[in-house]
C-alpha positions as CSV (number, residue, x, y, z in Angstrom):
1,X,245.4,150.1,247.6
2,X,245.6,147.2,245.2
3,X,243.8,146.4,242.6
4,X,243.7,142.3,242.5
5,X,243.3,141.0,238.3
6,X,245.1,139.4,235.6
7,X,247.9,141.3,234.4
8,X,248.0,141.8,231.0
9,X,244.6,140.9,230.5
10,X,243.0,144.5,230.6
11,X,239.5,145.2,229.9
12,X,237.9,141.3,231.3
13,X,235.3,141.4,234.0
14,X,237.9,139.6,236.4
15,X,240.9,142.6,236.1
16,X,237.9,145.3,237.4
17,X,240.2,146.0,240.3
18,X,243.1,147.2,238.2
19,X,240.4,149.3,236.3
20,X,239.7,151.3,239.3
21,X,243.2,151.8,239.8
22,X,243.8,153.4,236.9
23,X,240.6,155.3,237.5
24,X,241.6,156.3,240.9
25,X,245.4,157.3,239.6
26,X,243.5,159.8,237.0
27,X,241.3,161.5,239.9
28,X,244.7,162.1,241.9
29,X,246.4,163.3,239.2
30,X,249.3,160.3,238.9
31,X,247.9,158.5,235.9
32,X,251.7,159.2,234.3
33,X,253.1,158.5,237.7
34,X,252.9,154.6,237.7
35,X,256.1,153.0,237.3
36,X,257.4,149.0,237.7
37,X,258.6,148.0,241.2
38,X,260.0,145.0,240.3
39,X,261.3,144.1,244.2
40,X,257.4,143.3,244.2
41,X,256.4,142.4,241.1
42,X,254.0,145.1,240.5
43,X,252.8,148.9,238.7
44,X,253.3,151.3,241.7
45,X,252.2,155.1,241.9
46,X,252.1,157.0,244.9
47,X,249.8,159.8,244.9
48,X,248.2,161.8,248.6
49,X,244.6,162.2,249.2
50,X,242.9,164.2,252.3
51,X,246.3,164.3,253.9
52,X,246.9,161.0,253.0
53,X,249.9,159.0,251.4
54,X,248.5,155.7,248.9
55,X,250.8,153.4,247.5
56,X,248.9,152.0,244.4
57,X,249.4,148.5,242.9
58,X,248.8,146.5,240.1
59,X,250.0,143.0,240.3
60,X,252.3,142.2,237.6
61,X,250.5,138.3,238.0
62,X,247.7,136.2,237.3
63,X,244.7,136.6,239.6
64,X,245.7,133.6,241.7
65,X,249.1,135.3,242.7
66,X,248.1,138.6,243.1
67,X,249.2,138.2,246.7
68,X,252.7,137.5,246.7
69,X,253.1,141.2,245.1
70,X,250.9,142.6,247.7
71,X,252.4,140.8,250.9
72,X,256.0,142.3,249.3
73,X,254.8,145.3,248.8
74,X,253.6,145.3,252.5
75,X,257.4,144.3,253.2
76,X,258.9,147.2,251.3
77,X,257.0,149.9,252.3
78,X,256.0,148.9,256.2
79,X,252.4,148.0,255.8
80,X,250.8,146.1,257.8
81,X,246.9,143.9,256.7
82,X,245.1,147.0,258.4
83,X,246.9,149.0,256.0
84,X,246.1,147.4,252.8
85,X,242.7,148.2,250.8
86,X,241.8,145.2,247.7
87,X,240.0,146.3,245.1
88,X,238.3,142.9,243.1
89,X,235.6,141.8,241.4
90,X,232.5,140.2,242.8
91,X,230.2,137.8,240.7
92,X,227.9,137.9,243.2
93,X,227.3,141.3,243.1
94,X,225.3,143.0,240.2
95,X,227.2,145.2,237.3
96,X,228.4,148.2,238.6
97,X,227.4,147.7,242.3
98,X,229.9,148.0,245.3
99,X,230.1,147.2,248.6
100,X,233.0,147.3,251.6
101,X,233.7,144.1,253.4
102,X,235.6,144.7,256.1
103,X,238.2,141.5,257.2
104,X,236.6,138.1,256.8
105,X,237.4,134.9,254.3
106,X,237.6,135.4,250.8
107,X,234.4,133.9,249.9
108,X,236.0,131.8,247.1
109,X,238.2,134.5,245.4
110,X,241.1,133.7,244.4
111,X,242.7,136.8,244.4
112,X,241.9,137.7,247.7
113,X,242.5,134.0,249.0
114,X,246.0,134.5,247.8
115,X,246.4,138.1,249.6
116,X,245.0,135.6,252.6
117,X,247.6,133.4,252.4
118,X,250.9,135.0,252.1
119,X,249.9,137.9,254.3
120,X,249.0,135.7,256.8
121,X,246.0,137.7,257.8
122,X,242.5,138.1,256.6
123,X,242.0,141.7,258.1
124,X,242.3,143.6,254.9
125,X,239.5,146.2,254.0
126,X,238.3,145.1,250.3
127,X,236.1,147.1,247.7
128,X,233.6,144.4,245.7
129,X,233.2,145.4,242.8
130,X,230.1,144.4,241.0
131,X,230.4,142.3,237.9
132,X,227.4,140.0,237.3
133,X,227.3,136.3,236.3
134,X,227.5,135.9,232.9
C-alpha cells in the first residue's frame, strides 16, 4: 500500500495519501514501526491485517517521482502491479470523499502517472481520495 505525496511537505491537500498511511499504521498498531528503506527510497512498515502481510510506503520524493520508490519497492519485496494499492488525492472528487478505481490511466496525476511509468503497468488498485478544487 502506498501512499503517493510530497515528502516532506506534510499536512497539503496533495500528500493526503501519506496521511492515510499514517492513519492506517495507527489502526494496525505499527505507527512506531515505520523505518527508512533506503534501497527504495522510501518510510516502510509492515504490519498484518485479516491474515494479511502489507508493506506500507511513503515515498521519500516529490509527487512526480513517487514511482520510482514504488516500482523498487515492488523489486525488493516480489510484488507484482496487482499487488500494489496507491493511495492519492483526487481534485475531482469532493473533501473527504473516496472511491476505488480499479486499473486504468492516471487521469492526469502525476503521482500515479509516474507509478504508470516505471512499473510498466497501469493495473494497480488506487484509493481517490477526495480533496476539492480550491
Amino acid at each position: 500500500v502506498a501512499g503517493l505525496g510530497n515528502y516532506g511537505l506534510r499536512g497539503t491537500r496533495h500528500s493526503v495519501g501519506m496521511e492515510v498511511l499514517d492513519r492506517l499504521a495507527r489502526q494496525l498498531a505499527v505507527a512506531e514501526g515505520w523505518r527508512v528503506d533506503k534501497r527504495c527510497c522510501a518510510d516502510v512498515a509492515l504490519a498484518t491485517a485479516h491474515g494479511l502481510e502489507l508493506l506500507l510506503l511513503k515515498p521519500r520524493r516529490f509527487m512526480n517521482l513517487n514511482g520510482l520508490s514504488v516500482a523498487s519497492a515492488a523489486e525488493i519485496y516480489s510484488l507484482g502491479p496487482g499487488d500494489i494499492y496507491l493511495v492519492h488525492d483526487d481534485l475531482d472528487k469532493a473533501l473527504g470523499k473516496v472511491a476505488i478505481k480499479l486499473g486504468g490511466s492516471a487521469r492526469g496525476h502525476n503521482g500515479v502517472q509516474s507509478c504508470i511509468s516505471a512499473l510498466q503497468s497501469n493495473e494497480m488498485t488506487r484509493l481517490r481520495v477526495g480533496i476539492g478544487r480550491p
